[in-house]
C-alpha positions in Angstrom: 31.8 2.1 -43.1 30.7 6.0 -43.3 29.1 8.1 -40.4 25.8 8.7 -42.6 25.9 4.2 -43.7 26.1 3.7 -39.6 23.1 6.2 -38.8 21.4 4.6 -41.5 21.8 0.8 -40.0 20.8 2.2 -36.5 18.0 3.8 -38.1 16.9 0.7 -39.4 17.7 -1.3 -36.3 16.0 1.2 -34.0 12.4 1.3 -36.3 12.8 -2.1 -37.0 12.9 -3.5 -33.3 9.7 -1.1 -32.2 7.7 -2.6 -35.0 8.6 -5.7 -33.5 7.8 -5.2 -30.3 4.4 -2.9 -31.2 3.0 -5.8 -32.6 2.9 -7.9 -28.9 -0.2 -4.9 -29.0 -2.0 -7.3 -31.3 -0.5 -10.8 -31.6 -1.0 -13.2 -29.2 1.6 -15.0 -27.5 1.7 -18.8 -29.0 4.6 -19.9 -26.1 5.2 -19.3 -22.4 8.6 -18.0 -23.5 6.8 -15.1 -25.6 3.8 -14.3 -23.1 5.8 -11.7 -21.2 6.4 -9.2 -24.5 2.2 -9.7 -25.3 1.7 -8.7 -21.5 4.6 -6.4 -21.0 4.2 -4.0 -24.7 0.4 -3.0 -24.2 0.9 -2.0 -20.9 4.3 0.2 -21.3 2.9 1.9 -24.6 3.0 5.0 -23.6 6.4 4.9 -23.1 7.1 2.6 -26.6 5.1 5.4 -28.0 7.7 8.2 -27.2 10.5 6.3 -27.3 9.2 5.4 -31.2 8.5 8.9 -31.3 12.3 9.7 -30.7 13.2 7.4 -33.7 10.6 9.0 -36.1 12.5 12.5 -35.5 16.1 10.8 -36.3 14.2 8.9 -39.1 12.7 12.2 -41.1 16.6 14.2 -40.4 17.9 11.0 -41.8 16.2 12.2 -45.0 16.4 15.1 -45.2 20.0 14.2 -45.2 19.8 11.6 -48.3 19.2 8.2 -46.1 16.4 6.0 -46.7 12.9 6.8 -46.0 12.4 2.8 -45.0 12.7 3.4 -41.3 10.3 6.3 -40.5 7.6 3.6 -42.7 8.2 1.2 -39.8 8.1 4.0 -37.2 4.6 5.1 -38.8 3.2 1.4 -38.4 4.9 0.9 -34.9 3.1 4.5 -34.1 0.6 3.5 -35.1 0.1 -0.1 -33.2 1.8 1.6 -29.8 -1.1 4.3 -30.4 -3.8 1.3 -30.0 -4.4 1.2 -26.2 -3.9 4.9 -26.0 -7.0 5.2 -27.8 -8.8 2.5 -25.8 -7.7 4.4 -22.3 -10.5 7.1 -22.4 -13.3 4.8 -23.5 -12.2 2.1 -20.9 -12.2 4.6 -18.1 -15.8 6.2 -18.7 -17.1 2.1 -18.7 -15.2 1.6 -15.5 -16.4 4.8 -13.9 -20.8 3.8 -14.5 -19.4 -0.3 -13.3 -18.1 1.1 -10.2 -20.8 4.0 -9.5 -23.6 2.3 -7.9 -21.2 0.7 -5.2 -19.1 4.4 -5.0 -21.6 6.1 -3.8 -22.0 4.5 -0.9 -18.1 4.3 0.1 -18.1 7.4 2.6 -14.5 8.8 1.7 -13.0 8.2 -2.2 -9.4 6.9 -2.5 -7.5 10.0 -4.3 -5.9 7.8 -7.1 -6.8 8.6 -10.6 -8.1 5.9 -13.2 -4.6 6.1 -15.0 -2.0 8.3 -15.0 0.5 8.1 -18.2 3.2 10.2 -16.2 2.9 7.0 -13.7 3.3 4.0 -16.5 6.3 6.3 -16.8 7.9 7.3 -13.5 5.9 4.4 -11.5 3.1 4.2 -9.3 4.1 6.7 -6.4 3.7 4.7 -3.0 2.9 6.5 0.5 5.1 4.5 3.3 3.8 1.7 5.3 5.0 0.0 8.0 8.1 -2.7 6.9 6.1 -5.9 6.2 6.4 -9.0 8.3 6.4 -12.6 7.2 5.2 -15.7 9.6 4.5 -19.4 8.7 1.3 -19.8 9.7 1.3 -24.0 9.0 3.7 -27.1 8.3 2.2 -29.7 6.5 3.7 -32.4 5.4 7.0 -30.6 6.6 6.7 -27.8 4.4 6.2 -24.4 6.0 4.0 -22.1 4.6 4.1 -18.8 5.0 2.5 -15.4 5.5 3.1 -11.7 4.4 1.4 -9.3 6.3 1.8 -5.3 5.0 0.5 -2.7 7.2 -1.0 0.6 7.2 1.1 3.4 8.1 1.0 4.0 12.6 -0.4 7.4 11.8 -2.9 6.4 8.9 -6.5 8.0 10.2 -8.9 4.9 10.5 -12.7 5.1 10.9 -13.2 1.9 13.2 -12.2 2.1 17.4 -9.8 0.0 18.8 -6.7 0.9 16.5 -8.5 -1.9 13.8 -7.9 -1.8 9.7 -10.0 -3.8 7.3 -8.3 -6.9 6.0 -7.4 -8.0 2.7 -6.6 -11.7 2.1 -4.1 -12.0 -1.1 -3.7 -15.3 -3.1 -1.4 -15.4 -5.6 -1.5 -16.7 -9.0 1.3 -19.2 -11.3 -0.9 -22.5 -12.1 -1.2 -23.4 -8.8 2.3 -24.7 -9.3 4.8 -21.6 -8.4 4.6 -18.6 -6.7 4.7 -17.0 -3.7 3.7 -14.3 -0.9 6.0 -12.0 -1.7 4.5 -11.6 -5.5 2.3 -8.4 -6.3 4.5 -6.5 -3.5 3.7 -3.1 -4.6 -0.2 -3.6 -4.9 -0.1 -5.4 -1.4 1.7 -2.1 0.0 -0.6 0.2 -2.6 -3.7 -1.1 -0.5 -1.6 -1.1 3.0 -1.4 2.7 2.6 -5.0 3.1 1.5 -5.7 1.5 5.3 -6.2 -2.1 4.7 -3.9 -4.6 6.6 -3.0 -6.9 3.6 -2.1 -10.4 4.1 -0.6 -12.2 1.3 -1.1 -16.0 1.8 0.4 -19.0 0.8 -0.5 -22.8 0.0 1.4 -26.0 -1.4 1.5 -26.7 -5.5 0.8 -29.1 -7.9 1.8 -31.4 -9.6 3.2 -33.1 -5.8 -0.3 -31.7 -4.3 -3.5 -31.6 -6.4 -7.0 -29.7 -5.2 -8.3 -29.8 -2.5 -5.0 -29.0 -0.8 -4.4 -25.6 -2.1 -8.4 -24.7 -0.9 -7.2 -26.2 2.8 -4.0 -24.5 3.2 -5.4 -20.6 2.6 -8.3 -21.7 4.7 -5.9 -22.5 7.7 -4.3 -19.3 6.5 -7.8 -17.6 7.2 -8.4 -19.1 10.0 -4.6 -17.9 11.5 -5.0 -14.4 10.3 -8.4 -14.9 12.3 -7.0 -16.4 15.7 -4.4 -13.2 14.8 -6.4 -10.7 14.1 -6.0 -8.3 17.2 -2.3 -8.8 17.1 -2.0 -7.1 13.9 -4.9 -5.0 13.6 -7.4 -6.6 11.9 -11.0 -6.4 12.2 -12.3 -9.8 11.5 -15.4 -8.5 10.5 -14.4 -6.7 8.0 -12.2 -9.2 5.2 -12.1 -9.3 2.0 -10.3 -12.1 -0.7 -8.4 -11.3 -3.4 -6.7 -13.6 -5.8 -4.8 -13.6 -9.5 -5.5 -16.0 -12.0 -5.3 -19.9 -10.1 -5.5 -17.6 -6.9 -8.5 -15.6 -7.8 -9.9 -19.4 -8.2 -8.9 -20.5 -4.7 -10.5 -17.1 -3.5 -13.9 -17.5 -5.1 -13.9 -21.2 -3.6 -13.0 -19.7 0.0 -15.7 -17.1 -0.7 -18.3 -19.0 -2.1 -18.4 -22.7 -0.7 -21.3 -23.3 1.6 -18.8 -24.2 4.6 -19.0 -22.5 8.4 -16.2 -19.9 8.7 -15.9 -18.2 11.8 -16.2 -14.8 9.9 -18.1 -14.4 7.0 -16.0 -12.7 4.0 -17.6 -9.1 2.9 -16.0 -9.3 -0.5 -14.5 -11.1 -3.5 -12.0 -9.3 -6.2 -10.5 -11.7 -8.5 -8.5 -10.8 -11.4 -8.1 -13.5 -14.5 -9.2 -16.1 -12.4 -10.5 -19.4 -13.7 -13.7 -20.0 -13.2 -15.3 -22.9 -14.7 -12.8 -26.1 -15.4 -14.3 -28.3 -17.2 -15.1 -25.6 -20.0 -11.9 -24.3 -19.9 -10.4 -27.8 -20.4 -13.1 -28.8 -23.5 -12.3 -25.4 -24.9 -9.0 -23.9 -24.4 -7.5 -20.8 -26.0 -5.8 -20.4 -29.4 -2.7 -20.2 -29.3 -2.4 -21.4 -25.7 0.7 -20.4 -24.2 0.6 -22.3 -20.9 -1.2 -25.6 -22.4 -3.8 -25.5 -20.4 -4.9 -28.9 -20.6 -1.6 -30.0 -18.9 -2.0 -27.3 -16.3 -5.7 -28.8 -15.1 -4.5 -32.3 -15.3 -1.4 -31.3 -12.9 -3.7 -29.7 -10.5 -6.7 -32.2 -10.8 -5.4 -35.3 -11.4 -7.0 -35.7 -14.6 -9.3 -34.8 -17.4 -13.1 -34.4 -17.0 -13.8 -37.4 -18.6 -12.0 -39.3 -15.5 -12.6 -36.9 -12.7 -15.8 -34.8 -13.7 -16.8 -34.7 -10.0 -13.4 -32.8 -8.9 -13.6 -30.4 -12.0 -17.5 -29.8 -10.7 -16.3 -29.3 -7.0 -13.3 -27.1 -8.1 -15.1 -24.7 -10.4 -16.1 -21.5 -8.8 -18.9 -20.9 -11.2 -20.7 -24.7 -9.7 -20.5 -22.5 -6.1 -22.8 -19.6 -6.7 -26.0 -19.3 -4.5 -28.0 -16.7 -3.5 -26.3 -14.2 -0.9 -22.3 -14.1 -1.6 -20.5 -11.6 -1.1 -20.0 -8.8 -3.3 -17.6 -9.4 -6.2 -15.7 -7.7 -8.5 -13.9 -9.5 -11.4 -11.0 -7.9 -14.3 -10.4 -9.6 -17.1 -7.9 -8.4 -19.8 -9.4 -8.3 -23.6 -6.4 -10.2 -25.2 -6.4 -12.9 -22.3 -5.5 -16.0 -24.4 -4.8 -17.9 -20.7 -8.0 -17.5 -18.7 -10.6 -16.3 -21.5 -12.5 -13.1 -20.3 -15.3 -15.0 -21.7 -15.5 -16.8 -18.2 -15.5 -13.8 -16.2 -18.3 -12.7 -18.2 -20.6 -15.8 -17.7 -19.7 -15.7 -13.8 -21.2 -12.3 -13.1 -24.4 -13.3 -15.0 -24.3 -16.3 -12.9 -24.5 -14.0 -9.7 -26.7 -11.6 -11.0 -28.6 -13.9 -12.2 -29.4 -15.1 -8.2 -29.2 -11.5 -7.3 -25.5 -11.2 -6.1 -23.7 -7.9 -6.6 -21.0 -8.6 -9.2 -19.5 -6.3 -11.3 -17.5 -6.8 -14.0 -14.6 -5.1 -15.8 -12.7 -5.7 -19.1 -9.3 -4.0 -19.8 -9.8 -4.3 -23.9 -6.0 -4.3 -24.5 -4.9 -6.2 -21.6 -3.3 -9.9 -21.7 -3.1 -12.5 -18.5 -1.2 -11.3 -15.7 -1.3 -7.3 -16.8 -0.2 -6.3 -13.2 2.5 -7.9 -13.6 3.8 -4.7 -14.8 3.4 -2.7 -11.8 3.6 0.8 -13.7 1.3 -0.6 -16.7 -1.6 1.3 -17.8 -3.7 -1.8 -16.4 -2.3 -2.0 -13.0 -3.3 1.3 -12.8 -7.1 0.2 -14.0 -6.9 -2.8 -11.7 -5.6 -1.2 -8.8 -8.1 2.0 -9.3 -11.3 -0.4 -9.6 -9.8 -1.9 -6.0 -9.5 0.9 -4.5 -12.8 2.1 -5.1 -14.6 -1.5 -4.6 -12.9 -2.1 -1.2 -13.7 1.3 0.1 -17.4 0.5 -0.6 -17.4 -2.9 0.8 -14.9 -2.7 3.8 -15.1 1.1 5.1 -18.8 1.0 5.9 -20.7 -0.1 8.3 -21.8 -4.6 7.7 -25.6 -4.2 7.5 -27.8 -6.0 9.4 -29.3 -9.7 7.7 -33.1 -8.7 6.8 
């Protein structure tokens, strides 16, 4: 075969694989095996986007030396779809700027992270040190220990509180409610450890083997360890917050919301692609549904809501609003064909709606479990929007009940 027929294949095999991949920008994932590419491409466009910029180059001196123009055509359309959330990024960021104002402005110091850096989806998020993170079980049920993750602001990190104390942030993490573990999100966990928070990532038992109410118990007796803790590692136990990712971000509105006595109020609520309302997500799933969601309710339920409409009642976050919750802010990806951002949208009319602070944001390119690309343009968003909501909520003063 000739030099100018092999540059011609490669051509061809170069243009033709980013068109495939550019169009995760667009297509939904149908399987579980496919989900990663429709979460993964949006978020490392920037980088598809030079990379397919690289092969357009190639492409035209391929014609100019008397190869076929068929590859820059697919380089055009991949350009074009890698070019999609680029053009979303400035719109997204003026809408997340007026959500986030009214709380802003009464944070007293401003986190110096930018919205979204492209250099960083790049070269990676650049992390300030912390101290090495520690790990404790904190209960054995049934046998099975379940641990903690606790990362820590850096010794010399300037704090505004006496008595060496950081504000707390409880992590759930996300997988179904049947996998996962503490050590997931590590470099958001140590992200928010050197913005000053002590960040404790939590853990609780799974379904199908345990079904709800047993994940809501175990990150309570997480709380209430990381409580009994606090002065040990820091923490001021009047100033917590709950975060949680997709089935976490449903345990943590249930810790948040449930009209039960804790021993220290929460002050705030972030929850990214959580599920919020069961029974609707069950009646109405997403098309294509990559996780079957059906299956995953009935493994964490016991059931459908036609035999266990009490439990999908009890378990659904939305069913738990009341006047006076704590602040909440809630991130939902555009594209989510997992947890519909439809849901996160009825829950902070909910809240408003019995004069809650809520805000909500939507990532318009994002799919489920976006920050699961560290570097991604969303992680960025996601982590931003944190930033900025914690250091309203948890680095000023409580105020007094009126």
């Amino acid at each position: 075969m000739s030099l100018s027929r092999l540059a011609e294949v490669g051509l061809w095999l170069s243009s033709g694989s980013l068109l495939f991949l550019s169009l995760w920008v667009v297509v939904p994932a149908p399987t579980f095996a496919l989900l990663p590419l429709s979460i993964g491409v949006p978020e490392l466009s920037p980088g598809l986007w030079l990379l397919n910029g690289v092969v357009l180059v190639l492409a035209m001196l391929g014609i100019l030396a008397g190869l076929s123009a068929g590859p820059l055509l697919l380089g055009l359309l991949a350009l074009g779809l890698f070019s999609v959330p680029l053009l979303q990024v400035p719109m997204t960021v003026r809408q997340v700027e007026q959500t986030l104002q009214p709380f802003v402005s009464a944070a007293p110091t401003a986190p110096p992270r930018q919205p979204i850096q492209l250099w960083d989806s790049l070269a990676g998020i650049p992390l300030d040190p912390i101290r090495e993170p520690q790990e404790q079980v904190f209960a054995q049920p049934d046998g099975i220990p379940l641990k903690l993750r606790i990362y820590m602001p850096p010794v010399h990190y300037r704090h505004d509180m006496p008595q060496g104390l950081y504000p707390g942030v409880l992590v759930i993490y996300g997988g179904a409610w049947q996998r996962g573990s503490p050590e997931d999100n590590a470099l958001f966990n140590h992200a928010l450890a050197a913005q000053g928070y002590t960040v404790i990532a939590l853990d609780y038992r799974h379904a199908p083997r345990y079904r709800f109410p047993t994940q809501l118990e175990d990150v309570r007796a997480g709380v209430r360890f990381v409580q009994e803790h606090a002065q040990e590692w820091g923490v001021d136990p009047e100033r917590m917050a709950v975060m949680g990712r997709s089935a976490g971000g449903q345990l943590a509105l249930m810790l948040a919301y449930r009209a039960e006595p804790q021993p220290t109020p929460l002050r705030a609520v972030i929850v990214l692609y959580g599920p919020v309302d069961l029974a609707a997500g069950y009646a109405d799933p997403p098309r294509p549904d990559p996780i079957n969601t059906r299956a995953v309710l009935e493994a964490f339920l016991g059931g459908s809501p036609a035999t266990r409409p009490d439990l999908y009642r009890q378990a659904s976050p939305i069913h738990q609003v009341r006047p006076q919750l704590p602040p909440t802010l809630l991130i939902y990806g555009g594209r989510d064909h997992v947890v519909q951002p439809k849901y996160g949208q009825l829950l902070a009319e909910r809240l408003q709606q019995m004069e809650n602070k809520a805000l909500l944001i939507r990532i318009p390119w994002a799919d489920h479990a976006f920050d699961a690309v560290p570097r991604g343009l969303s992680s960025q968003m996601a982590l931003y929007a944190t930033e900025r909501f914690l250091a309203s909520t948890l680095k000023v003063p409580a105020q007094e009940p009126s």
